[in-house]
C-alpha positions in Angstrom: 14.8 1.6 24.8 15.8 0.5 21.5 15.8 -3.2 20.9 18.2 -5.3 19.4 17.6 -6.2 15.8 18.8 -9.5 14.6 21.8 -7.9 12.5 22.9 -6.5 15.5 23.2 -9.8 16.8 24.9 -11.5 14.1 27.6 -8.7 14.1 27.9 -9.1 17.8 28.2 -13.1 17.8 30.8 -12.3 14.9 32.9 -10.1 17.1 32.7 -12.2 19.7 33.9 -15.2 17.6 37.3 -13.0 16.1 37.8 -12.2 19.8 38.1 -15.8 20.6 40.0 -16.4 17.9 42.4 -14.1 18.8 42.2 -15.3 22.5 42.7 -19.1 20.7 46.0 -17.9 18.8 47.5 -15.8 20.7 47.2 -18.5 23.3 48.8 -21.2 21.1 51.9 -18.2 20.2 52.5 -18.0 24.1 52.6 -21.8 24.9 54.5 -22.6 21.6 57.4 -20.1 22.9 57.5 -22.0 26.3 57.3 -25.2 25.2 59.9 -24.8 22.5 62.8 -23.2 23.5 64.6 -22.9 20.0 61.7 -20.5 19.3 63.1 -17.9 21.2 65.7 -17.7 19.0 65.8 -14.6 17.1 66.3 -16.0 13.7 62.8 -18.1 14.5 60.9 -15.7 16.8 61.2 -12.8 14.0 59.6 -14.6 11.6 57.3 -16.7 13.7 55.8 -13.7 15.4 55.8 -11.5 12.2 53.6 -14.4 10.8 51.4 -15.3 13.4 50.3 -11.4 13.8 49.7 -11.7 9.6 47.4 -14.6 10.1 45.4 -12.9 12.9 45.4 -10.1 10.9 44.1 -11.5 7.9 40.9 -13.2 10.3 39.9 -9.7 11.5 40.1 -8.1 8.3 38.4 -11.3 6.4 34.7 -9.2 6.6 36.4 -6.6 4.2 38.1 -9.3 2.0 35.2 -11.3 1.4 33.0 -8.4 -0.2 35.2 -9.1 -3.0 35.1 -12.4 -4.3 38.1 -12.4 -6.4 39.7 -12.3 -2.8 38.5 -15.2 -1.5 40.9 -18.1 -2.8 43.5 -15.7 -3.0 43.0 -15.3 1.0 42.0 -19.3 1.8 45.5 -20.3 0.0 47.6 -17.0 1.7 46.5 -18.5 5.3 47.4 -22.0 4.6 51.0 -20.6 3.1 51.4 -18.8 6.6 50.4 -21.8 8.9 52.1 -24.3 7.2 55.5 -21.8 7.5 54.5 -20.9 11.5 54.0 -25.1 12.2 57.4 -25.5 9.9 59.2 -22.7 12.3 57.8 -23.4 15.7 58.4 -27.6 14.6 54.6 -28.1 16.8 52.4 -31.2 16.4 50.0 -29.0 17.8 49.4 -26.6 16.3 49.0 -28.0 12.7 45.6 -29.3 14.4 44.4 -26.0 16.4 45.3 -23.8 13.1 44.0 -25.8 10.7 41.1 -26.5 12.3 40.4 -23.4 12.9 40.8 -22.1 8.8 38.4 -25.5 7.9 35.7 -24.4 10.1 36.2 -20.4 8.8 36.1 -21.9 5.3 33.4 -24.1 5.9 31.4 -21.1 7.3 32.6 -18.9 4.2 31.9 -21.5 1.2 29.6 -23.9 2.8 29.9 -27.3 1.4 30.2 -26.6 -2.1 33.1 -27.7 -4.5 35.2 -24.7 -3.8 34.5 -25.1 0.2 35.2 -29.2 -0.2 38.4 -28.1 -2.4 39.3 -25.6 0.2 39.5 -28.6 3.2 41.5 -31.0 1.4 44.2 -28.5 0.7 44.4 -27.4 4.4 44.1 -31.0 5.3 46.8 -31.6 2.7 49.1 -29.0 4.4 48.7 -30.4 7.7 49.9 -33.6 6.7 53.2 -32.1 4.8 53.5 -30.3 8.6 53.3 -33.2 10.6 54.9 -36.1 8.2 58.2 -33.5 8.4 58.0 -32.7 11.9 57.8 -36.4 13.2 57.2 -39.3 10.6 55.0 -41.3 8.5 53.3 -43.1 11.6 52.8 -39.8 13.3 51.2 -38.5 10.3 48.7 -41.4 10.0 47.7 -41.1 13.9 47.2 -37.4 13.2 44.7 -38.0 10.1 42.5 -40.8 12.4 42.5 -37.9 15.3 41.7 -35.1 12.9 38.8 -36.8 11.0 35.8 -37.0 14.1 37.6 -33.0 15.0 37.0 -31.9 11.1 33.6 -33.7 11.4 32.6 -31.8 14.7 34.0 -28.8 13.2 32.0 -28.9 9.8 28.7 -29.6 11.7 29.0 -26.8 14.1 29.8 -24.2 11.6 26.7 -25.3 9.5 24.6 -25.6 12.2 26.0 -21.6 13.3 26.1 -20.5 9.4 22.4 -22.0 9.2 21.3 -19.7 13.0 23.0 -16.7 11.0 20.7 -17.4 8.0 17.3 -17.7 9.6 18.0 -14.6 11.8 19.3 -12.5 8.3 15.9 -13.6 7.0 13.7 -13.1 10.3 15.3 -9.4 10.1 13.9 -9.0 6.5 11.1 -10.3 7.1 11.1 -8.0 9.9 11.7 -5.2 7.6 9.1 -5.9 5.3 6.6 -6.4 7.5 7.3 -2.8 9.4 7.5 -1.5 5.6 3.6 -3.2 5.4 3.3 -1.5 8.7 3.5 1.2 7.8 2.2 1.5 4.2 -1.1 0.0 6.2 -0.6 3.4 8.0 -0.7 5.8 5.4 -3.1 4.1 3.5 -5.3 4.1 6.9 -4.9 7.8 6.9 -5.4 8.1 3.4 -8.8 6.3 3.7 -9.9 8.5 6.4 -9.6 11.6 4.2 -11.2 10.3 1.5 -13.7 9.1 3.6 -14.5 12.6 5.0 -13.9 14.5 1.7 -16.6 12.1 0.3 -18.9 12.7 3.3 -18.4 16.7 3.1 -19.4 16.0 -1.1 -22.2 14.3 -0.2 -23.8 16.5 3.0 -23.3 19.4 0.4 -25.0 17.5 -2.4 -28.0 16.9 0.2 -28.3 20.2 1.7 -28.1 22.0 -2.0 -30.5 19.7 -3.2 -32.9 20.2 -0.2 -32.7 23.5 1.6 -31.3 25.4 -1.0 -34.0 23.9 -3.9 -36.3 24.7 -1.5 -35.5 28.0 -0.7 -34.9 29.2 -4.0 -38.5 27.7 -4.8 -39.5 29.8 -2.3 -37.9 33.0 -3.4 -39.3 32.4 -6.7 -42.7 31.7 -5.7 -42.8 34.6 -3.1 -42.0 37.0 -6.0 -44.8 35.4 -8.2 -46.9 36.4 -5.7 -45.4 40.0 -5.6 -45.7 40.7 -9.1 -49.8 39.5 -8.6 -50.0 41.4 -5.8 -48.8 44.5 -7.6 -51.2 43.6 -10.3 -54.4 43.1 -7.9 -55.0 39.4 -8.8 -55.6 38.2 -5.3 -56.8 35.1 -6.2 -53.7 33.7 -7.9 -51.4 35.2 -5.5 -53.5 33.4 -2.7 -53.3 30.0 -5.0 -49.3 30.5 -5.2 -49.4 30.9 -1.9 -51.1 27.6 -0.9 -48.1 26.3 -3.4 -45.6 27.9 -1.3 -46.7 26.9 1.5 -47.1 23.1 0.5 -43.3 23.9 -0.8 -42.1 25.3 2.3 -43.6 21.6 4.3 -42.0 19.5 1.3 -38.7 21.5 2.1 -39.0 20.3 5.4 -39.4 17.0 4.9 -37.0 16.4 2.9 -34.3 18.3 5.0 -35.8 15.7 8.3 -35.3 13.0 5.7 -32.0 14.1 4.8 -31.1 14.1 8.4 -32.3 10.2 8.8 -31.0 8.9 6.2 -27.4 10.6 7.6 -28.0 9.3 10.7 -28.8 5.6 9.1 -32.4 5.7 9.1 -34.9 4.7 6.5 -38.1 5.0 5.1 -40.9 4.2 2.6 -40.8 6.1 -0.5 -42.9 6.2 -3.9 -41.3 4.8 -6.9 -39.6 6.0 -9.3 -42.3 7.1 -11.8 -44.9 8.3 -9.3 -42.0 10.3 -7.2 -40.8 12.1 -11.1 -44.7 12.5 -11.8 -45.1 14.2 -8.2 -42.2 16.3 -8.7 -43.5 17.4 -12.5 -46.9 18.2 -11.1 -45.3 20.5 -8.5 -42.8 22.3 -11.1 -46.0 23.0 -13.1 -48.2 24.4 -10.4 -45.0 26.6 -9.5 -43.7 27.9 -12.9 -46.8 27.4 -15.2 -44.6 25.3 -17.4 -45.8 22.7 -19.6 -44.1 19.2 -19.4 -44.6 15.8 -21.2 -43.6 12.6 -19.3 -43.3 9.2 -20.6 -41.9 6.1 -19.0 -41.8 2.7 -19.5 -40.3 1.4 -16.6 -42.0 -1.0 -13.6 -41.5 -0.6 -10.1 -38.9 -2.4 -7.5 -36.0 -0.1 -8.2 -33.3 -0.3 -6.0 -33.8 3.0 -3.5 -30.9 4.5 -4.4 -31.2 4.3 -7.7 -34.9 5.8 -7.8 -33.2 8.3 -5.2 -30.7 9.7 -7.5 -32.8 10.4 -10.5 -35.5 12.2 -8.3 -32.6 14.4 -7.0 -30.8 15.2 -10.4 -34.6 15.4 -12.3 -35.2 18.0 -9.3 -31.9 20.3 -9.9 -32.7 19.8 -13.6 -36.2 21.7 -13.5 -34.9 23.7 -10.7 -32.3 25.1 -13.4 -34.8 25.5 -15.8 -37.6 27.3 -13.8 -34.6 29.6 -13.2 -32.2 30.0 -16.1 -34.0 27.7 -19.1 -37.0 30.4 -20.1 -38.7 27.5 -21.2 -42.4 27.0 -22.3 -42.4 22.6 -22.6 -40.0 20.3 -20.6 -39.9 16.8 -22.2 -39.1 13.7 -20.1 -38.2 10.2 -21.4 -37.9 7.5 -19.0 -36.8 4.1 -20.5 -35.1 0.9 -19.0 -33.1 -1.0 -22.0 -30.8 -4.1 -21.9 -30.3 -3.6 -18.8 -29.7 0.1 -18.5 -32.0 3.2 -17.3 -31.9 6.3 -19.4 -33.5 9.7 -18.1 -33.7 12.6 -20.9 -35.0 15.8 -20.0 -35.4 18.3 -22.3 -36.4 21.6 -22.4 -37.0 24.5 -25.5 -35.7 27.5 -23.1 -32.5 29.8 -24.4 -29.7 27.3 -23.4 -26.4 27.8 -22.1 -22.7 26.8 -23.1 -21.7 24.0 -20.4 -18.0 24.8 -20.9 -18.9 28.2 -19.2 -21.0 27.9 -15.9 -20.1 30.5 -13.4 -18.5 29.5 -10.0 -20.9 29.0 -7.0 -23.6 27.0 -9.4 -23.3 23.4 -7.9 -26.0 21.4 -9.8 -24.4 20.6 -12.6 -21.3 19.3 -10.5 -24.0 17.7 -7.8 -26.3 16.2 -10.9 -22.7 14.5 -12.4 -21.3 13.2 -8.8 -24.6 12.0 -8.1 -24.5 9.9 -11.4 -21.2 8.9 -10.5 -21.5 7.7 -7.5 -24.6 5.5 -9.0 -22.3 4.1 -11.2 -23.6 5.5 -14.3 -22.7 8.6 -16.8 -24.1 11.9 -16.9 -24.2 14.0 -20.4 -25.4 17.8 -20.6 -25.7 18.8 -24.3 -26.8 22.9 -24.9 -26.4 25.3 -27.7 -27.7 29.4 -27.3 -31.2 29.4 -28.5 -31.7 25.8 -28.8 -32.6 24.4 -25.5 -30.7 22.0 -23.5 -30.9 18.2 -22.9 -29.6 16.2 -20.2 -29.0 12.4 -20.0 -28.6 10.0 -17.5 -27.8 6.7 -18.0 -27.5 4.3 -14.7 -26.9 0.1 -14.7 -29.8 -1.5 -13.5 -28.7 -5.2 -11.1 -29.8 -7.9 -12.5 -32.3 -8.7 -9.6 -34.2 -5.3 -10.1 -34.2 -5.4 -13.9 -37.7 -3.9 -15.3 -39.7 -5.5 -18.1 
């Protein structure tokens, strides 16, 4: 069931208060005609009823009249005209006080107590007093203003106290409004979050498994086929030595797909730092591709994890792509940590590639920039045909882990 806004209730409250009114003057028409027979004459009751059904009019139809303003005085001085001629016609000392009365409080209510509202009361007031001081006399009139002033005052304060009620409800229901509008932005920006959230889990589960089961297989594959080709050549001995390496790949693969499934599942552990795990990894491309390499770094220990974690993994794809693709014969990598940055360059003298060009389905590149993304740093591949290739990496370093 659909509940009631505030709006609804100030529209309700104002139809009740025209019905009223209508109840109030259609009331005062009926007892004016019995109490004053000279009413019923035609020449009176034509005009009297013609202009009492104008001024009701004119209240129901006041919503549509005030939404232009250029209407309102026109309309406050149009009802005065037509109760001072109904109180002239009907010659009633009441009713100068029940219409009247009634117009202050609607004009109190429309204008609030401004000069235009103030202006407003004093001319119906003024009117009223014409009414009376030619229907009786002078002492009638004065006797009316004494009883009219606590009415106008009792009038005035329940009209602001109702115009106030009306305001704090038209400003509970936009507050109201606005906060279901924060509602529901909250909501789509909740669902927003949880896309992102899961398109930047799917990024980073493929990032993980690329650069640990597929490395690792492809290390494998290439490793398996050195073997092969020493095989075919009867060189036991160095097929049985790439075998121990393929072996001691196939072990590495599989820690580092267990570790991959820790760390997703919020577990940790102890690892090397960040020159020992690059050295590591440099000794192992050797053994596997017969490469040379030349390593320098000048950076200490007490890197942040992460940080030592992401330049393993992109250092990884990076000789991974050359051991494949480079045709290399010397890999050069420069590790360095500057006002307050850490640069990785790595090198290599192979065929090189144009970047603009890499073929669909080869995900390094796009894992080795993410993963520099997502480290806050930049990522930089620079490669001409026949000149080698060189990539650089350059990540922030916090202030508490800076390196001498």
């Amino acid at each position: 069931m659909k509940s009631k806004t505030p709006s609804d209730k100030i529209e309700k409250d104002t139809i009740w208060f025209m019905w009223i009114l209508t109840f109030v003057v259609v009331g005062i028409y009926i007892t004016t005609l019995f109490s004053n027979p000279n009413v019923l004459k035609p020449v009176r009751l034509v005009p009297f009823t013609i202009l009492m059904a104008v001024h009701l009019f004119l209240h129901w139809w006041l919503g549509k009249i005030t939404k232009n303003p250029v209407w309102i005085p026109r309309y406050v001085i149009a009802q005065g005209v037509i109760a001072f001629t109904v109180i002239l016609i009907s010659e009633s000392i009441v009713l100068p006080i029940a219409l009247f009365m009634g117009l202050i409080g609607e004009v109190i209510g429309l204008l609030g107590i401004t000069r235009w509202g103030i202006l407003a009361v004093i001319y119906y007031v003024v009117l009223g007093v014409i009414n009376v001081s030619v229907i009786e006399d002078i002492r009638s009139m004065w006797g009316w203003l004494i009883g009219l002033v606590p009415m106008l005052f009792f009038v005035v304060i329940y009209v602001m106290l109702y115009q106030r009620q009306m305001d704090a409800r038209e400003k509970a229901q936009d507050l109201a409004n606005q906060l279901e509008e924060a509602n529901q932005q909250l909501s789509e920006y909740a669902v927003r979050v949880e896309d992102l959230t899961l398109l930047a889990e799917r990024q980073r589960m493929a990032r993980e498994l690329h650069d640990t089961l597929s490395q690792g297989l492809v290390g494998l594959i290439l490793q398996l086929e050195a073997v092969d080709a020493h095989l075919s050549k009867h060189q036991v001995e160095k097929a049985r030595e790439i075998i121990g390496l393929s072996m001691e790949r196939a072990r590495l693969t599989l820690s580092e797909a267990r570790y991959t499934i820790g760390d997703l599942r919020g577990e940790k552990r102890v690892d090397l730092s960040l020159a020992e795990a690059l050295q590591e990894e440099l000794d192992r491309f050797k053994k596997t591709s017969g490469v040379d390499f030349h390593f320098e770094h000048s950076v200490s220990d007490g890197l942040p994890q992460k940080m030592t974690e992401t330049l393993v993994r992109i250092t990884t794809e990076a000789l991974s792509n050359i051991l494949r693709y480079a045709n290399a014969k010397l890999v050069t990598i420069n590790l360095s940590a500057i006002d307050g940055k850490i640069t990785l360059l790595i090198r290599d003298d192979g065929i090189g590639f144009n970047p603009q060009q890499v073929k669909e389905g080869h995900y390094g590149i796009i894992g080795m920039r993410e993963r520099a993304k997502l480290a806050g740093g930049t990522f930089k591949i620079t490669s001409q045909a026949g000149q080698g290739t060189t990539i650089e990496v350059v990540l922030l370093i916090e202030k508490e882990h800076e390196t001498n």
